[in-house]
N, C-alpha and C positions, 0 to 999 in steps of 0.2 A: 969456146962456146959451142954447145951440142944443137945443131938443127934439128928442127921438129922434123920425124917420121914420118906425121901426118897431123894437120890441123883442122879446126872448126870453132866458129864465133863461140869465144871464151874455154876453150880447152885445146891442148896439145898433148902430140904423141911422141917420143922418145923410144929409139929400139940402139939393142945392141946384141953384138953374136956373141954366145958364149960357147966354150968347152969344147972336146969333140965330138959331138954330135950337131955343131954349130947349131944350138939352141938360141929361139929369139926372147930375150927380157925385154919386153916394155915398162913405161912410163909412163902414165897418164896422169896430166896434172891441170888441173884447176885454174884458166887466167886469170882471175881477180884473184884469187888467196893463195896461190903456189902451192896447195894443198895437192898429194900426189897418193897415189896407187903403187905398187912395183906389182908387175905378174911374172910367175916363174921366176923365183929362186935356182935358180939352174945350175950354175958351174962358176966360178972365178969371184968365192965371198969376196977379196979386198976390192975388186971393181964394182962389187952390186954395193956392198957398203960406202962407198965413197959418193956413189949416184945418188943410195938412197937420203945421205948427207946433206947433199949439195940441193938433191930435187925437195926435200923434204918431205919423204916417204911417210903418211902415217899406218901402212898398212900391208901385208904383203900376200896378193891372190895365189894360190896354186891352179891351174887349170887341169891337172890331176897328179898321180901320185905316182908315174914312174921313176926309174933312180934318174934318169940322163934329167927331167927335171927340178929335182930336189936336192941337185948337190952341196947346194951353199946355204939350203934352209938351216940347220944350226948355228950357222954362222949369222945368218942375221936375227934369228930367235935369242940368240947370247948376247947382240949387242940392243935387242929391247925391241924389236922390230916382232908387231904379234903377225901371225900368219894365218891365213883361212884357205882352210879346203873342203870340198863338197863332200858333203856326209859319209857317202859310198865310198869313198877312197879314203878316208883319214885311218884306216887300219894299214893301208901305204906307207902313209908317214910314222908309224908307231915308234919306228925306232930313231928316228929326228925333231921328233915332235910338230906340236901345231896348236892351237891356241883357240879356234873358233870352225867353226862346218858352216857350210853353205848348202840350201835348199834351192828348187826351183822358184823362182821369182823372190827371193831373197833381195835386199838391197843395201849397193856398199855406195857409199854419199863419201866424197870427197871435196869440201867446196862449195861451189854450188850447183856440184855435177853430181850427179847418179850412175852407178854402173846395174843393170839388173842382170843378177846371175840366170843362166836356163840352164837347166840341168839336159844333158847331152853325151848318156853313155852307149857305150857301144867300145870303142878304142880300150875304156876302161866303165870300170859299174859306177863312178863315183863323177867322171867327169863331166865340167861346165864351161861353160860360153860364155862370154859378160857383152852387153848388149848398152852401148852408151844413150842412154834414153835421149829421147829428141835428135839422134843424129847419127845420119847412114853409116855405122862404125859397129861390128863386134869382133871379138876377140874370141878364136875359135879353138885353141889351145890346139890337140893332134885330132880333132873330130873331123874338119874341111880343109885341104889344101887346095891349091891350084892343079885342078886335073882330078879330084877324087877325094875320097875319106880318107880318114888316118886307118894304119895299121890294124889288121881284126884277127891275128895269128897267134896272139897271147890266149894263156888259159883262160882267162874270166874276162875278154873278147867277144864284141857278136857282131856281124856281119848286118844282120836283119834291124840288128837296135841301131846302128850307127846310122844306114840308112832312114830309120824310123825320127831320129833325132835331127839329121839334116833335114828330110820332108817336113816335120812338125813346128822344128823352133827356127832353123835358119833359114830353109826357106820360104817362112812367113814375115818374113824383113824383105824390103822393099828391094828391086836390081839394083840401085846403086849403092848400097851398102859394098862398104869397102870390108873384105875377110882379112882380119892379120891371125895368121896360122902361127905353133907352136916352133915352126922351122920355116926354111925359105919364104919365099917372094910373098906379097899381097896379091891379093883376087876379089873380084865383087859376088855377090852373088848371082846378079844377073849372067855372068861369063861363066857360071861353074852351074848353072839352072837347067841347062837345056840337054845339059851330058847325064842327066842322074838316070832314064832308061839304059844307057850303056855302061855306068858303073852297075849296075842292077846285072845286067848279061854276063861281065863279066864276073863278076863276086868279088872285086877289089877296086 
């Protein structure tokens, strides 16, 4: 039996580490209808297939379209599981495919939950956030870690957006919104608010 990640009256959260890049998959499921999300397809299909079995996945988020996240997207595209990714990025997945794009304030309903996507490039031109409506939760894929932004040293990278994307959409969510990032630990946003002049100085 898999313990919730993280909980809130009528939804839960499900994480696991995949592959080597120790990528985190979650699972976000629905309390009254078991109705579920998967985000990042990442690495290790026969583990995400078997979760997305069990959890009853109707749907699967990309948070963007690098390889270390999209290793197992075929895999669950073959076994019927559709996949969405943010508009800017599905020329990412061209060669894995994908099924549906995602817009800023887009929305994926699972249940009788909501995810609202916010568009949040910078790491990449395409990537999003999903922001659990009604409850201090998003989902920051590689834009917010604990300690700073995601990576901005890729070609079609920007430094100035990804800042722009943290100031504009995350943090206008309240401090106790809990951050679950595309890799390691959770963060709030309140704990990661008061450093963004010093990621600014430094440029990473």
């Amino acid at each position: 039996m898999d313990d919730p990640y993280w909980s809130h009256p009528g939804v839960e959260v499900y994480r696991w580490v995949v592959g080597p890049f120790e990528n985190n998959v979650f699972v976000i499921s629905c309390g009254r209808t078991g109705e579920s999300i998967l985000i990042d397809a990442a690495a290790e299909p026969e583990l995400l297939l078997d979760i997305a079995e069990r959890f009853h996945v109707g749907q699967i988020v990309q948070t963007h379209g690098h390889f270390d996240h999209i290793g197992a997207v075929t895999a669950v595209r073959d076994a019927g599981y559709p996949v969405a990714v943010g508009t800017d990025d599905a020329p990412k997945l061209a060669d894995v495919g994908y099924d549906t794009t995602l817009d800023h304030h887009d929305v994926i309903t699972f249940g009788d939950q909501r995810l609202i996507v916010l568009h949040t490039p910078g790491h990449t031109p395409g990537s999003i956030s999903l922001h659990l409506e009604g409850a201090p939760l998003v989902f920051s894929g590689d834009t917010l870690f604990p300690g700073g932004p995601g990576a901005t040293h890729f070609d079609d990278a920007d430094f100035d957006t990804i800042i722009a994307s943290i100031t504009d959409h995350l943090f206008s969510l309240p401090d106790n919104t809990v951050v679950l990032p595309g890799h390691g630990d959770s963060t709030t946003i309140g704990a990661e608010r008061p450093h963004l002049d010093d990621w600014i100085a430094r440029r990473w």
